[in-house]
N, C-alpha and C positions, 0 to 999 in steps of 0.2 A: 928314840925318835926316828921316825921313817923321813927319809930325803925324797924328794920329788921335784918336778919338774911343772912349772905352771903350764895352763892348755892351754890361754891364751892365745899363743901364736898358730897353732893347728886348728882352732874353732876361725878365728880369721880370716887365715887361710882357705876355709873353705867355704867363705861367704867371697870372699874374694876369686875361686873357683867357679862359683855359682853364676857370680857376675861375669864371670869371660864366657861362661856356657850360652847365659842367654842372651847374649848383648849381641851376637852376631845374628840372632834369630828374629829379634826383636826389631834392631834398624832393616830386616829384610835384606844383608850383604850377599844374595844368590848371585849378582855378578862377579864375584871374586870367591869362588866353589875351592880356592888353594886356602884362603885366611879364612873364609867360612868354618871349614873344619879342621882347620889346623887348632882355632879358637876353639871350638868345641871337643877336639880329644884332648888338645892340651889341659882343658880346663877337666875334663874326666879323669886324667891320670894324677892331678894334682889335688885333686877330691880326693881319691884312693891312696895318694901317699899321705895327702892329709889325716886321713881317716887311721893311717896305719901307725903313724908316727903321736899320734893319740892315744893311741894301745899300745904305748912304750916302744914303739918299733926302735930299729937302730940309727944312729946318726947316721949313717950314709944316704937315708932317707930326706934329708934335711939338704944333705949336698945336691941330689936329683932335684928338688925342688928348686934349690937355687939356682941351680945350670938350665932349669925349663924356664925362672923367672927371666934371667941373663937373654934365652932366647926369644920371650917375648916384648924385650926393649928394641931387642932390633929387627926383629920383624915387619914392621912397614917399613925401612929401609932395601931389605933381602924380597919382598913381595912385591906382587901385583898394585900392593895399596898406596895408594896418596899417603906421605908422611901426615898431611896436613888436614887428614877428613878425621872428624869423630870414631869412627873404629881403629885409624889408626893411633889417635890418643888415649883411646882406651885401653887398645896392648899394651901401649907404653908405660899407662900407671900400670895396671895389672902387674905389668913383667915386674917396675922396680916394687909394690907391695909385696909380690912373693918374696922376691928375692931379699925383703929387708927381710918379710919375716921366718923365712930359712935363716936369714943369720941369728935372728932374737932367739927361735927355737934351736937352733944349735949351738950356743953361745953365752946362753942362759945358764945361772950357778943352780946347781942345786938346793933346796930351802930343806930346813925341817917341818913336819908335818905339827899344825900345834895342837893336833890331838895326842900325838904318838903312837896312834892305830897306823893300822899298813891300809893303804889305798888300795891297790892291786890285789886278788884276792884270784888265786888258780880254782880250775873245777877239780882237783886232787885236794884243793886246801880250800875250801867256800867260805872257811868262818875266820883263817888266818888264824889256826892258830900254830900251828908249827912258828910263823913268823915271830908270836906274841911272847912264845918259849926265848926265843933266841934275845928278845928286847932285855937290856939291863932295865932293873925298877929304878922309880926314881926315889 
């Protein structure tokens, strides 16, 4: 049986990306051009680690995302922004959603797959079967 890792936390994650990207677009935040696009590369680079840590990337991927989530709690503190207006409540969930779910995906056990197929599937190996050799039968 193949072990795996649920998406869960990296599909999330990047709905939760989404929403930092356009939320500073959408209220119109052009007076504060430092949280403007701090929100919007933050929320790109957590797309792309999301994205990566989806394709089995490595855990230390999960770490960056949670030290980006950590920095978007205190972000309207360190910034320009009113703690107490709408974009800066927004960082604030944002920052602790990432960073919970950097913990769920780094922190999470392993399951068995209840096919016993291999998920993963290389362009050297496309049909998995090298993988299917190495499986004991049941």
């Amino acid at each position: 049986m193949d072990r795996y890792r649920s998406r869960a936390p990296g599909a999330l994650m990047i709905l939760v990306a989404i929403v930092l990207i356009t939320a500073p677009i959408i209220m119109a935040a052009w007076d504060t051009p430092g949280v403007f696009w701090s929100d919007v590369i933050i929320g790109l680079i957590v797309t792309g680690l999301a994205v990566w840590r989806l394709m089995e990337g490595p855990p230390l991927l999960s770490w960056i995302t949670g030290l980006l989530g950590v920095f978007l709690l205190f972000l309207p503190l360190i910034s320009d922004l009113p703690a107490r207006s709408l974009l800066g409540a927004l960082n604030t969930l944002c920052g602790l959603a990432i960073a919970g779910l950097s913990a769920w995906s780094l922190f999470q056990p392993f399951e068995e797959h209840p096919t016993g197929e291999p998920i993963f599937k290389s362009a050297a190996d496309p049909l998995g079967e090298k993988r299917k050799k190495r499986l004991p039968k049941l």
